[in-house]
Biotite code that builds the C-alpha atoms (Angstrom):
import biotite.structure as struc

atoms = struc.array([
    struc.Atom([20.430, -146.195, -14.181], chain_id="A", res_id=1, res_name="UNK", atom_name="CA", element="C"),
    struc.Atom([24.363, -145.928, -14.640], chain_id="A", res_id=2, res_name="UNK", atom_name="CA", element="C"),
    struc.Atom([24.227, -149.174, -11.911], chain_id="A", res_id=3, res_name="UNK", atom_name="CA", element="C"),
    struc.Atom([22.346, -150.914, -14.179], chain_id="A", res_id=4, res_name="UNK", atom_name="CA", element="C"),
    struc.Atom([20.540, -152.967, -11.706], chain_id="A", res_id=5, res_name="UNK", atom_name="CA", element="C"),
    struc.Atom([16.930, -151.750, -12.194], chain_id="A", res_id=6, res_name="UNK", atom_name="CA", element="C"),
    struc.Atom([15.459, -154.896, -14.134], chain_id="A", res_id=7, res_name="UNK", atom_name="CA", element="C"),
    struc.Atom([17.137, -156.875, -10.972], chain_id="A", res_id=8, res_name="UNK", atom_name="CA", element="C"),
    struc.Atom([16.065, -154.264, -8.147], chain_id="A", res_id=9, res_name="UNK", atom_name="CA", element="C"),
    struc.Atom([12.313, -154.281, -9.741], chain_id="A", res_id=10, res_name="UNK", atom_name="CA", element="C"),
    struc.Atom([12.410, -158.503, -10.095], chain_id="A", res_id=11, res_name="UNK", atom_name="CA", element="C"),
    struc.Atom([13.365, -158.299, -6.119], chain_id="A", res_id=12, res_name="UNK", atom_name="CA", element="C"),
    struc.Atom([11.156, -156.012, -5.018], chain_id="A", res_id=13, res_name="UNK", atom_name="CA", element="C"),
    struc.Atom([8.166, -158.491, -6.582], chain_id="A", res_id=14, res_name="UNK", atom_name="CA", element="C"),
    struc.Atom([9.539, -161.387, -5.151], chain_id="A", res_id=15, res_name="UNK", atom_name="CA", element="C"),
    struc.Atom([10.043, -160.143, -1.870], chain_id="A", res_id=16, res_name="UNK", atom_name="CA", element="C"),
    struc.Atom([6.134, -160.159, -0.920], chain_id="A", res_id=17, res_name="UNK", atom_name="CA", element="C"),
    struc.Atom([6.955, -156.384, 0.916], chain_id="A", res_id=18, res_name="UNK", atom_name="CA", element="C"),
    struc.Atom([3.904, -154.557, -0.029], chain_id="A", res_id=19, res_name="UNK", atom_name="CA", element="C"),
    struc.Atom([5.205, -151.433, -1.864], chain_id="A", res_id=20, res_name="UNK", atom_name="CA", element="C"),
    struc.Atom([4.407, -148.668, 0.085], chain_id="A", res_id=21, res_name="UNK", atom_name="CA", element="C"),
    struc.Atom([6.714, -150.113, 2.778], chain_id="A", res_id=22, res_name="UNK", atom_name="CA", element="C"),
    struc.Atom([9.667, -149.793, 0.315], chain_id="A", res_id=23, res_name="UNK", atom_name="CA", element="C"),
    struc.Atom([11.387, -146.392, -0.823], chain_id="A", res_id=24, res_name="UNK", atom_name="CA", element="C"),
    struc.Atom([12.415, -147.137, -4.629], chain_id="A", res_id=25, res_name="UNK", atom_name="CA", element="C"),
    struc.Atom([15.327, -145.105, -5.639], chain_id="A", res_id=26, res_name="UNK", atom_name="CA", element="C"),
    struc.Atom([17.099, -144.405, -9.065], chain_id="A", res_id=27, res_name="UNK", atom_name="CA", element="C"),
    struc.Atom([19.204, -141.477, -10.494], chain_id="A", res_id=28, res_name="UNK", atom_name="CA", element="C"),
    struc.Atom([19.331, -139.742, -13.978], chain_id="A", res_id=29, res_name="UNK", atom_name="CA", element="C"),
    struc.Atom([22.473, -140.284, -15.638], chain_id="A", res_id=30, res_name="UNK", atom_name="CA", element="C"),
    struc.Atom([24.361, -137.337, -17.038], chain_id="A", res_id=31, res_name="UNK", atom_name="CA", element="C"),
    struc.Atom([23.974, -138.104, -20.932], chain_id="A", res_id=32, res_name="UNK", atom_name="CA", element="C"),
    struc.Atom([20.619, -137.976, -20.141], chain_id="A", res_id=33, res_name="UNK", atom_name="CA", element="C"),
    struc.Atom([20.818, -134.352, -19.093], chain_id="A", res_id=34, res_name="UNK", atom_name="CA", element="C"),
    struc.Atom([18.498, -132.609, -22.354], chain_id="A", res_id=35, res_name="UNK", atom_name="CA", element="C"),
    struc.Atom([15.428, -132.355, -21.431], chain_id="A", res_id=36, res_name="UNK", atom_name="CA", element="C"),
    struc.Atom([13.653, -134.808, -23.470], chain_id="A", res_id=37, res_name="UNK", atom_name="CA", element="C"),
    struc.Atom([15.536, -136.941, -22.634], chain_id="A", res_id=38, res_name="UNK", atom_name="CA", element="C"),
    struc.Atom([15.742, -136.659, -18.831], chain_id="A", res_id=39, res_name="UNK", atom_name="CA", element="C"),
    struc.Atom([11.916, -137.757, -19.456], chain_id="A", res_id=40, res_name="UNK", atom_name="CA", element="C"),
    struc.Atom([12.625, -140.926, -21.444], chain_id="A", res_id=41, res_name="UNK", atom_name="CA", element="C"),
    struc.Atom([14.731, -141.781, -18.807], chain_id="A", res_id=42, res_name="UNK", atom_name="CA", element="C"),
    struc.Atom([12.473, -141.761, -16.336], chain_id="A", res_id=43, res_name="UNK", atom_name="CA", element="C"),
    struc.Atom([9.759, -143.909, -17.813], chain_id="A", res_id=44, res_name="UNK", atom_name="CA", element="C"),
    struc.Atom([13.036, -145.957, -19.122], chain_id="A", res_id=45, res_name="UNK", atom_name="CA", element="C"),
    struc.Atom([13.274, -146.602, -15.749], chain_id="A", res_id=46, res_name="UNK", atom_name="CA", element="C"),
    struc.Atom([10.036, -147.285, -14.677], chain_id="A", res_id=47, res_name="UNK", atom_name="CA", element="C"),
    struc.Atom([9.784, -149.957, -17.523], chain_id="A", res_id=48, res_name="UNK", atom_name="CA", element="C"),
    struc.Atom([13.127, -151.820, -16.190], chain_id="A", res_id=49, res_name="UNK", atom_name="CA", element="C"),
    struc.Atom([11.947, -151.288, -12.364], chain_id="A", res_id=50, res_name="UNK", atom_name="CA", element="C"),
    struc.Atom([8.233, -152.749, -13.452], chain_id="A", res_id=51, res_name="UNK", atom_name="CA", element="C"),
    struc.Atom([6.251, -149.981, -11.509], chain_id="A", res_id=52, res_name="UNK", atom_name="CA", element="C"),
    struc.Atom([4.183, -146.906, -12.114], chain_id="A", res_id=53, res_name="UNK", atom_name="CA", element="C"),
    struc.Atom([5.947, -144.859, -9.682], chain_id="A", res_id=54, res_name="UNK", atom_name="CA", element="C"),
    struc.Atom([9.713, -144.561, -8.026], chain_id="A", res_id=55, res_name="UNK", atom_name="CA", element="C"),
    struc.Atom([9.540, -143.030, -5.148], chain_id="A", res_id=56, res_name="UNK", atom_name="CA", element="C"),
    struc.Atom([12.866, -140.655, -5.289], chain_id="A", res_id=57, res_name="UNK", atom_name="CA", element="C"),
    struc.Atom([14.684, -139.899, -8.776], chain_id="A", res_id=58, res_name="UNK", atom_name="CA", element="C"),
    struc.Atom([18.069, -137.922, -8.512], chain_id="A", res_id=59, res_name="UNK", atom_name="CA", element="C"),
    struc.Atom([19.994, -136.078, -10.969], chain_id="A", res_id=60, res_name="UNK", atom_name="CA", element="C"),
    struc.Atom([23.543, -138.314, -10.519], chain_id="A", res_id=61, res_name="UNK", atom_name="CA", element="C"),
    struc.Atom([25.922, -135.199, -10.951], chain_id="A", res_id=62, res_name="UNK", atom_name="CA", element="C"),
    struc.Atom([25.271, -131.787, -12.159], chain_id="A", res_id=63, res_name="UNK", atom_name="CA", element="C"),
    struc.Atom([28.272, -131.958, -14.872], chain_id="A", res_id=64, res_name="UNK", atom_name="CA", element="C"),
    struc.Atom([28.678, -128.424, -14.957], chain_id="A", res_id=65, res_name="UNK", atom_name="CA", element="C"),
    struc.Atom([30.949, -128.428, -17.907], chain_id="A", res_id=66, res_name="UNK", atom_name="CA", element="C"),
    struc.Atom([27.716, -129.660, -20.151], chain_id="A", res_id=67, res_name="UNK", atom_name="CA", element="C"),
    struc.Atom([25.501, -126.984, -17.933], chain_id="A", res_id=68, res_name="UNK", atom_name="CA", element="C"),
    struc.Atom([22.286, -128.789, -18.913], chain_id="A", res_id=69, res_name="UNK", atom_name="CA", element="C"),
    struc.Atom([21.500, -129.783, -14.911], chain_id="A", res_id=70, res_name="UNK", atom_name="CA", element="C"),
    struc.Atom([18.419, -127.140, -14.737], chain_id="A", res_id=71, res_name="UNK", atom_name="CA", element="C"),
    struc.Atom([17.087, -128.617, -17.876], chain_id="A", res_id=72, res_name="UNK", atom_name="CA", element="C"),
    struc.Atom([17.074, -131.873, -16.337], chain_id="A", res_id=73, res_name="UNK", atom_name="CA", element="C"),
    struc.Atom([15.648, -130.975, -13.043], chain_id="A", res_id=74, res_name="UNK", atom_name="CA", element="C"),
    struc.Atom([12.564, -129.231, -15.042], chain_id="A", res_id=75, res_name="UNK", atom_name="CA", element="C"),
    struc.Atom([12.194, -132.318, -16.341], chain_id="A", res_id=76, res_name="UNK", atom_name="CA", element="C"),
    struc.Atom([12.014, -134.410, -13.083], chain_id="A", res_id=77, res_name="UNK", atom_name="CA", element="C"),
    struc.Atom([9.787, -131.477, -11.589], chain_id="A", res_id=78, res_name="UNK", atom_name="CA", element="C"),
    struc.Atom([7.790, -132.481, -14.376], chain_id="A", res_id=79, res_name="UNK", atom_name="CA", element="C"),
    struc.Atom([7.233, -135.608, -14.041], chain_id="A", res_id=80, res_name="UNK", atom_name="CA", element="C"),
    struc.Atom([6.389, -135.370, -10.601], chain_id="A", res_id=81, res_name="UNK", atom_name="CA", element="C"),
    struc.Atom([3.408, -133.190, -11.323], chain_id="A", res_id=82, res_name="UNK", atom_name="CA", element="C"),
    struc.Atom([2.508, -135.890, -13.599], chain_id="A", res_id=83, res_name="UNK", atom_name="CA", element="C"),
    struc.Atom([3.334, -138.679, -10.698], chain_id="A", res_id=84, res_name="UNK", atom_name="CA", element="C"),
    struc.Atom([5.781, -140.738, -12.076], chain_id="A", res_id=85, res_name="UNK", atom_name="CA", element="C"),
    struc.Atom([8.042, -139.649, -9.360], chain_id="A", res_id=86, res_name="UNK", atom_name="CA", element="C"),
    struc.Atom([6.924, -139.092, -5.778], chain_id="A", res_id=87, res_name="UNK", atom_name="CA", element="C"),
    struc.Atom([9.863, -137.234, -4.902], chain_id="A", res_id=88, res_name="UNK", atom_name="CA", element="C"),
    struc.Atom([12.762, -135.168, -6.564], chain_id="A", res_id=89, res_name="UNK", atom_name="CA", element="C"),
    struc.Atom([16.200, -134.667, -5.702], chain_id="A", res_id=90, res_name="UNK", atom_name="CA", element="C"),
    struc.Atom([19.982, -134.413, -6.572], chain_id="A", res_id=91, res_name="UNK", atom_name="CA", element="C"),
    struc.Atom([23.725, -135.715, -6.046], chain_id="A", res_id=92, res_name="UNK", atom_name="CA", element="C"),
    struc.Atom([26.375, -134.537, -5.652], chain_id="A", res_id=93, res_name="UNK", atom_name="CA", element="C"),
    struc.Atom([24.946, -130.678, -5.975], chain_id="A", res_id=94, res_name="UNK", atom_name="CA", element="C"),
    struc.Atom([26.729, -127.995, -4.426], chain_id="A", res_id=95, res_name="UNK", atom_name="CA", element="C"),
    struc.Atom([25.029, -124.576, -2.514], chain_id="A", res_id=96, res_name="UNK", atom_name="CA", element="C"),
    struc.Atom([25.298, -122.774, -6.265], chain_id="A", res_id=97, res_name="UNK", atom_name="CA", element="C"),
    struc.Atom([23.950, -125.522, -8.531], chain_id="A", res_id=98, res_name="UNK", atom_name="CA", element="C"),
    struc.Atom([21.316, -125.972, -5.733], chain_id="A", res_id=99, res_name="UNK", atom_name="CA", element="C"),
    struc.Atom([20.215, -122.434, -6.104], chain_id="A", res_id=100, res_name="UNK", atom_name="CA", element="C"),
    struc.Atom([20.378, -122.631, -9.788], chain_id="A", res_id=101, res_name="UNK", atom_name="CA", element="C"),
    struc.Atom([17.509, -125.235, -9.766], chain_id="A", res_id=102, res_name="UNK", atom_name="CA", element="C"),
    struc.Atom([15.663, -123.873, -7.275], chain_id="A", res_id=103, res_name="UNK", atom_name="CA", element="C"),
    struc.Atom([15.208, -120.564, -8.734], chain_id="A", res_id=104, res_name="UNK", atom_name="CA", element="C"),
    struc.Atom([14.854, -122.042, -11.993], chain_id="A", res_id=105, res_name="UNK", atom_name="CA", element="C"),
    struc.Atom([11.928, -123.737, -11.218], chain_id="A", res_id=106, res_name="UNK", atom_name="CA", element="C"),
    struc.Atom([10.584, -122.745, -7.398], chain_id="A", res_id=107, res_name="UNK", atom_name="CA", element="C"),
    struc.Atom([11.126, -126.382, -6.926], chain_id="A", res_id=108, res_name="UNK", atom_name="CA", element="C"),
    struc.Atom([13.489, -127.447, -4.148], chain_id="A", res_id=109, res_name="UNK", atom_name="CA", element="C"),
    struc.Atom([14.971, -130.601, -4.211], chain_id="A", res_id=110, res_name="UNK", atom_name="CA", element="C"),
    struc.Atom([14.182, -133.090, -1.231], chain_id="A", res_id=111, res_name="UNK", atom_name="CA", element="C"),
    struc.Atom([17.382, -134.386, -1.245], chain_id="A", res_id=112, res_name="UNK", atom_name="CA", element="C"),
    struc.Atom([21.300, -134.258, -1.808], chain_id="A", res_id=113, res_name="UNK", atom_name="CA", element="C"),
    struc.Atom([23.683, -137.402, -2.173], chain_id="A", res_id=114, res_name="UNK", atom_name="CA", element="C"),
    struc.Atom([26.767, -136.108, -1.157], chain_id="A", res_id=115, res_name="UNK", atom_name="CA", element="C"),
    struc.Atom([29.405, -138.346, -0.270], chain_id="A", res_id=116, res_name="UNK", atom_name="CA", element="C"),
    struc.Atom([30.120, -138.026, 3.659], chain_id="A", res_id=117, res_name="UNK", atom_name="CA", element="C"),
    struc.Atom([32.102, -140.010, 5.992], chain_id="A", res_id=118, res_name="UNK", atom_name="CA", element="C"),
    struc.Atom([34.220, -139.740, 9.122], chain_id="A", res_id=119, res_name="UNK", atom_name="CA", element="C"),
    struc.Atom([37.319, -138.577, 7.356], chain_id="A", res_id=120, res_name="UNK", atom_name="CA", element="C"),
    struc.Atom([34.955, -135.947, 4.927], chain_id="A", res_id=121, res_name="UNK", atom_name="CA", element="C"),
    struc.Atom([32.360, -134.917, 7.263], chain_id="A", res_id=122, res_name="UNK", atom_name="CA", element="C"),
    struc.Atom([31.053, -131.972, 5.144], chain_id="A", res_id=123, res_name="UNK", atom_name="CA", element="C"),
    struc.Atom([30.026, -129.618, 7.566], chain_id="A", res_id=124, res_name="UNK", atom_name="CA", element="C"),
    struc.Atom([29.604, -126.916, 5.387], chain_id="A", res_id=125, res_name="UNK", atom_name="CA", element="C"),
    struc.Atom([27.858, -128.680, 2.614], chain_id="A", res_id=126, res_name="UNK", atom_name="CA", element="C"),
    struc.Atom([25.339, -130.427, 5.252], chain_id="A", res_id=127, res_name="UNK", atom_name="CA", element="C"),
    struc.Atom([24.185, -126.953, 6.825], chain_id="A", res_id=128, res_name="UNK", atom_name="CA", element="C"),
    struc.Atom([23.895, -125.383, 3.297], chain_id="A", res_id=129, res_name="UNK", atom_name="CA", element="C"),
    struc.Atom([21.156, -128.132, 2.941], chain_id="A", res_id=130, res_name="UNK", atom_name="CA", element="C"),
    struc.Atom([19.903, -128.092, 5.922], chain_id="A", res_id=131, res_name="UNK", atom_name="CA", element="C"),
    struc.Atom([19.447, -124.039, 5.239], chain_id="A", res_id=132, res_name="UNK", atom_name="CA", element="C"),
    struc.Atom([17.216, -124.730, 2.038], chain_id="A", res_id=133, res_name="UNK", atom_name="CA", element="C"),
    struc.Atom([15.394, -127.567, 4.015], chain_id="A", res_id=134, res_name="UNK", atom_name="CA", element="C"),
    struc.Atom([17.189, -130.523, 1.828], chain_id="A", res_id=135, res_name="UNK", atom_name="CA", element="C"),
    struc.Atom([17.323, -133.750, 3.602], chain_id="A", res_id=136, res_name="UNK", atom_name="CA", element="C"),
    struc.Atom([21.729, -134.949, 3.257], chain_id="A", res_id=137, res_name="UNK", atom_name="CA", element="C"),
    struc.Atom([22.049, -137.990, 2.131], chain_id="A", res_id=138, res_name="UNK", atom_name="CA", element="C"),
    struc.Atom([25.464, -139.877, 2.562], chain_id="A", res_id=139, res_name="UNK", atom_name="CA", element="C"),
    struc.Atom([26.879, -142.080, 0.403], chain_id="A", res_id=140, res_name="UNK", atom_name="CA", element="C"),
    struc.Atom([29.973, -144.171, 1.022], chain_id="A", res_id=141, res_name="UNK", atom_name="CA", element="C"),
    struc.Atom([29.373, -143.221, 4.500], chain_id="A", res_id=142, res_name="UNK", atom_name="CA", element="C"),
    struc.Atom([31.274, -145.902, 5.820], chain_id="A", res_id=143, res_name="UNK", atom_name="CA", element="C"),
    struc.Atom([34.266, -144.691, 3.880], chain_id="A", res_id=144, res_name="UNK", atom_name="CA", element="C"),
    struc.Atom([35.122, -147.740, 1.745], chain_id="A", res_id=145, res_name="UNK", atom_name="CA", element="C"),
    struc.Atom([38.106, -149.064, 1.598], chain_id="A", res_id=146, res_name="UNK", atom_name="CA", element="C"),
    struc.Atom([39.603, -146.306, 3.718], chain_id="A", res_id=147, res_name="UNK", atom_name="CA", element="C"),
    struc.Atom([36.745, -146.836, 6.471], chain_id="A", res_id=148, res_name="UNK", atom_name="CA", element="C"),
    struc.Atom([38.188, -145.767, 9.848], chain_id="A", res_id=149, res_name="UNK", atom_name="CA", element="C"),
    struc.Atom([37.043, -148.920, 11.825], chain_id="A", res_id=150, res_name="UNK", atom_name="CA", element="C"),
    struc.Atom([40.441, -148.631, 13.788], chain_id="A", res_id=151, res_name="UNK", atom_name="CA", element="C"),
    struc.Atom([40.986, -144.889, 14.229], chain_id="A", res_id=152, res_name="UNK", atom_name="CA", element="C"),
    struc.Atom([40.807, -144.731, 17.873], chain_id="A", res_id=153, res_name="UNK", atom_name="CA", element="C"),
    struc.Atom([37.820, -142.510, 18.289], chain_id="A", res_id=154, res_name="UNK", atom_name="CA", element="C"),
    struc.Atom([35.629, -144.744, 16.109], chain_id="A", res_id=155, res_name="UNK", atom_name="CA", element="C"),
    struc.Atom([37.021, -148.228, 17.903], chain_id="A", res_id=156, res_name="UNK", atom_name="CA", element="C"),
    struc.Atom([37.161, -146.816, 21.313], chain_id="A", res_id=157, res_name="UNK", atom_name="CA", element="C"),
    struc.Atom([33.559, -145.855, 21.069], chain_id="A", res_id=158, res_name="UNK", atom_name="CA", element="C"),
    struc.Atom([32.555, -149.285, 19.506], chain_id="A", res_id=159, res_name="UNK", atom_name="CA", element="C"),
    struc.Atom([34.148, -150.918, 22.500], chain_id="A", res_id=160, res_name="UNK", atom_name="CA", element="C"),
    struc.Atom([32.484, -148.852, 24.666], chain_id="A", res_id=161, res_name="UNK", atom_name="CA", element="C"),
    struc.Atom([28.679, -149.001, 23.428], chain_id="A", res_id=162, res_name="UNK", atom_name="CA", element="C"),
    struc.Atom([28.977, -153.104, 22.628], chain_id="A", res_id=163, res_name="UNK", atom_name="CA", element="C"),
    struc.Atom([28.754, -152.376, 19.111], chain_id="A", res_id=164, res_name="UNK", atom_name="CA", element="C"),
    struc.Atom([30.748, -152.861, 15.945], chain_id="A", res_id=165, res_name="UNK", atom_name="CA", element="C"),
    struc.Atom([32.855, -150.218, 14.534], chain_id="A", res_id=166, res_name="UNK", atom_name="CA", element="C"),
    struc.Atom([30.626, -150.174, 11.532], chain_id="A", res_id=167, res_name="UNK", atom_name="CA", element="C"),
    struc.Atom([27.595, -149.544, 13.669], chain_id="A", res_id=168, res_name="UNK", atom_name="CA", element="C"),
    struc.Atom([29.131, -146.492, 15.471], chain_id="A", res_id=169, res_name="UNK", atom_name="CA", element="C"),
    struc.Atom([29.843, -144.487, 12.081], chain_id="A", res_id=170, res_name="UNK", atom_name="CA", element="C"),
    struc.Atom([26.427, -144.988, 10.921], chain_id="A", res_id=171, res_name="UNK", atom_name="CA", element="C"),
    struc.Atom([25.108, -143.778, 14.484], chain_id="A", res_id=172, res_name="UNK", atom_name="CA", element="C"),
    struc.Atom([27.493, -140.849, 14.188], chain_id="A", res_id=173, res_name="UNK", atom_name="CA", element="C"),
    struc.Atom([25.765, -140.169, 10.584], chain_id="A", res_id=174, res_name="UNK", atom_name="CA", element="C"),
    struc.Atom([21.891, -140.767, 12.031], chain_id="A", res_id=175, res_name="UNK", atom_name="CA", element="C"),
    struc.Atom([22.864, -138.060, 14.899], chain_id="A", res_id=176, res_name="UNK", atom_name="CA", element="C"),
    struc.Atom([24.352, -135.895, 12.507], chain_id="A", res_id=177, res_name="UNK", atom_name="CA", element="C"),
    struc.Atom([20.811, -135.581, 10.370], chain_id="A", res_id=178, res_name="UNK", atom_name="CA", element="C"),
    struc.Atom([22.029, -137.305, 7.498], chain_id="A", res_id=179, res_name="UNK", atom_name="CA", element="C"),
    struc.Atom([20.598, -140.833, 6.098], chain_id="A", res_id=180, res_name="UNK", atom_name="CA", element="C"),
    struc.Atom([23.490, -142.993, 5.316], chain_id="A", res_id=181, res_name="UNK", atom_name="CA", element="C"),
    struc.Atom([23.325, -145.772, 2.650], chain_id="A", res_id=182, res_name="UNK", atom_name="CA", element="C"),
    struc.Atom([25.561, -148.019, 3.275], chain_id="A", res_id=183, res_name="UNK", atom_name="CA", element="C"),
    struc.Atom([26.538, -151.424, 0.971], chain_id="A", res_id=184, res_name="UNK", atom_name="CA", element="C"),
    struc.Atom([27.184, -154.396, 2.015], chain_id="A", res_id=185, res_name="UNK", atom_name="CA", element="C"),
    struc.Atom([26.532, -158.323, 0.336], chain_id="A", res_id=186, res_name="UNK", atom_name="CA", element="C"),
    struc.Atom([26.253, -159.710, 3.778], chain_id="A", res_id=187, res_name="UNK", atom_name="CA", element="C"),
    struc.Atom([22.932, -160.214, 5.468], chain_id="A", res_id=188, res_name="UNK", atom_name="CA", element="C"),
    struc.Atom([24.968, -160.604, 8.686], chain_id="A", res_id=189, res_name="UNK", atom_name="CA", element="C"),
    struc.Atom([26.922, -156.690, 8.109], chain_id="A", res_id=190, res_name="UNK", atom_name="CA", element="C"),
    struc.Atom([23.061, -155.876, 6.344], chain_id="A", res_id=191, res_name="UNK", atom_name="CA", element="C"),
    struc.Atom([21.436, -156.406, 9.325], chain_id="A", res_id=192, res_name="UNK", atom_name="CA", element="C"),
    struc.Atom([24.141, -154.607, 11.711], chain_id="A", res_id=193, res_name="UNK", atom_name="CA", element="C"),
    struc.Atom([23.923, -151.543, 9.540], chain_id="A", res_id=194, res_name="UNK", atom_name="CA", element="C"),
    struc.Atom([20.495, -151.361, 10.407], chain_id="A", res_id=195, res_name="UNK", atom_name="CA", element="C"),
    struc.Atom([20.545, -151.744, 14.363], chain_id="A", res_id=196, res_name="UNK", atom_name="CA", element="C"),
    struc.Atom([21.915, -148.397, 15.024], chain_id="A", res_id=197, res_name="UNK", atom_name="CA", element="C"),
    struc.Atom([18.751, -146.697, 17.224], chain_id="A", res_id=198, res_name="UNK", atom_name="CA", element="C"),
    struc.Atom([19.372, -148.933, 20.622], chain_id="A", res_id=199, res_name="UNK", atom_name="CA", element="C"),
    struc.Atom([22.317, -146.498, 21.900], chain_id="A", res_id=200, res_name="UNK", atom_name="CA", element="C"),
    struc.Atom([23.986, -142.836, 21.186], chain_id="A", res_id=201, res_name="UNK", atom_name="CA", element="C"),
    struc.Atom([26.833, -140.973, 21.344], chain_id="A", res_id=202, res_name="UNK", atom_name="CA", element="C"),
    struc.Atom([27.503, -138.579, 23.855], chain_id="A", res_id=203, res_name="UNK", atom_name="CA", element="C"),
    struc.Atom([28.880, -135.167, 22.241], chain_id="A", res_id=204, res_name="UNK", atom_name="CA", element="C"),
    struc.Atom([32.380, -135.417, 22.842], chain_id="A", res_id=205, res_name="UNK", atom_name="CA", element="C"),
    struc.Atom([32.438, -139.066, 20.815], chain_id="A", res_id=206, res_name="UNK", atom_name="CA", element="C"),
    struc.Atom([30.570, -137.355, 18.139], chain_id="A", res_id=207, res_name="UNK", atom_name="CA", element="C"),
    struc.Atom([33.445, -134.387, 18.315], chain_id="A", res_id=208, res_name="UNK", atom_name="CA", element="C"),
    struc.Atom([35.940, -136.838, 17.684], chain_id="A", res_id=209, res_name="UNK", atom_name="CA", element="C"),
    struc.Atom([34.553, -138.674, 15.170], chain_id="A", res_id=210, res_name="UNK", atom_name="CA", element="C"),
    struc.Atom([33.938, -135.809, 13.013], chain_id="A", res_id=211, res_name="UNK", atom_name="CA", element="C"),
    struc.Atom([37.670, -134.775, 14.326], chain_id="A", res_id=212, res_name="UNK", atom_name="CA", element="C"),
    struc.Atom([38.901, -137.412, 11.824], chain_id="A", res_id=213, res_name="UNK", atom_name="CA", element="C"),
    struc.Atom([38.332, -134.984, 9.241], chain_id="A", res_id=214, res_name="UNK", atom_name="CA", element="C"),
    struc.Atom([41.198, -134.082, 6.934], chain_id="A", res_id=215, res_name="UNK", atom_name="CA", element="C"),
    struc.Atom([41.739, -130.977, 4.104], chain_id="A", res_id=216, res_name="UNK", atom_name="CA", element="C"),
    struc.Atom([40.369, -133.400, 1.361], chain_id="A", res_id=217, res_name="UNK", atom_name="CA", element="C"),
    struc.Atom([39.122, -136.550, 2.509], chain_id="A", res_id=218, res_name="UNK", atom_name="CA", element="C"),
    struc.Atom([37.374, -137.451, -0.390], chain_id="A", res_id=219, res_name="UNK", atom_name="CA", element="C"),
    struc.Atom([37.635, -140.763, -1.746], chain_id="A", res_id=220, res_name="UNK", atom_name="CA", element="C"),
    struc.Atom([38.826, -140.350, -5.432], chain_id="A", res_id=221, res_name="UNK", atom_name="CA", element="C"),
    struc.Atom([38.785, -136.440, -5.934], chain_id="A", res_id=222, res_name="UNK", atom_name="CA", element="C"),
    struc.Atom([34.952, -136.167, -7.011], chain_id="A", res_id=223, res_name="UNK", atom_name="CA", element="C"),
    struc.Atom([34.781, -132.155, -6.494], chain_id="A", res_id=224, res_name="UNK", atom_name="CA", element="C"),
    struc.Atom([31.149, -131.252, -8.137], chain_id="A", res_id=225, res_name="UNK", atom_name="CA", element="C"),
    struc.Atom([32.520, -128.503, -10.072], chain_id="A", res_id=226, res_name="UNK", atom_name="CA", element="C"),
    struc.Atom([34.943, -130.942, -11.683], chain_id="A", res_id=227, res_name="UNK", atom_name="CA", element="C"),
    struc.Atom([34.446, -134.183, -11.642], chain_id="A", res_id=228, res_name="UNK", atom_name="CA", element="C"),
    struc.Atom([31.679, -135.731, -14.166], chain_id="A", res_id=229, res_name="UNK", atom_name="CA", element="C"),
    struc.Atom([30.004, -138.622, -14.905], chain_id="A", res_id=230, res_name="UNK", atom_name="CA", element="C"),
    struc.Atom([27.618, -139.890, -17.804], chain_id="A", res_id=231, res_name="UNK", atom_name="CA", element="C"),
])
């Protein structure tokens, strides 16, 4: 919702002529929308600006721990999944204790968590402590943004070797990894690249280095989950 691209996303999706079920419809619950009230006006909020009777995956955006209203939230998106507005349920941005805070809250365990996750933050810990609960990792900024490591020389040296853009060998390293990377781009050329990742792999010492790249705190702007908060 914060995006506030749902009225646009929904008008796409009907003029696109891709039946539905073919498309996963995604949209998060902002963090002033925590109570749990109104964590359920949100959602059918959203379904009026997306134009459907269903999204497919609905995230809480951050847990905001100094407001501590993320379980109430999540009972409310367990909710409405029993009453199938939502197909699936899941988080962002969650670490292992607010994880275990909604799951024992509620018995429900989220399907996913958005985590940010890219060469130079590769999250190691984070992604088994999901993988442990049987959450799916989601990456977002996986490329890295601005600070994308298209020349680090594990990255390019593997892009040279495979035929493939630098681009296309992070988001192979994040496919092989388990993770589902989501990565932006405004260009149908890049769009289309990001996509044709399955036609090669990389062996296990290029997916060493890669996740080598790490550093103490890669993140991108300091968004630590027991910190940082958005609404």
């Amino acid at each position: 919702m914060n995006y506030g691209n749902e009225t646009e996303v929904g008008e796409a999706l009907r003029r696109s002529g891709v039946p539905r079920e073919e498309v996963v419809l995604t949209s998060k619950l902002p963090g002033r929308h925590h109570g749990y009230d109104d964590a359920v006006a949100s959602v059918h909020e959203s379904l009026g600006r997306l134009g459907v009777e269903q999204i497919d995956l609905h995230l809480i955006h951050w847990p905001n721990p100094s407001v501590d209203s993320y379980v109430e939230a999540w009972r409310a998106l367990v909710d409405c999944q029993r009453e199938g507005l939502i197909r699936s349920v899941g988080v962002s941005n969650f670490t292992p204790t607010h994880l275990d805070r909604v799951i024992e809250a509620t018995g429900v365990t989220p399907a996913v968590n958005q985590i940010e996750l890219h060469p130079y933050f590769p999250q190691e810990q984070m992604r088994a402590e999901n993988e442990r609960r049987g959450i799916r990792t989601c990456s977002w900024s996986p490329l890295g943004k601005r600070q994308a490591p298209f020349t680090e020389p594990p990255v390019a040296d593997a892009a040279e070797r495979h035929g493939v853009t630098p681009g296309q060998v992070i988001l192979r390293w994040q496919v092989q990894l388990g993770a589902v990377p989501l990565p932006k781009s405004a260009t149908p050329e890049r769009q289309r690249a990001n996509l044709d990742v399955l036609g090669f792999a990389l062996d296990d010492s290029e997916m060493a280095a890669v996740t080598g790249l790490a550093r103490p705190d890669g993140r991108l702007f300091g968004g630590d989950p027991d910190t940082h908060e958005e609404m």
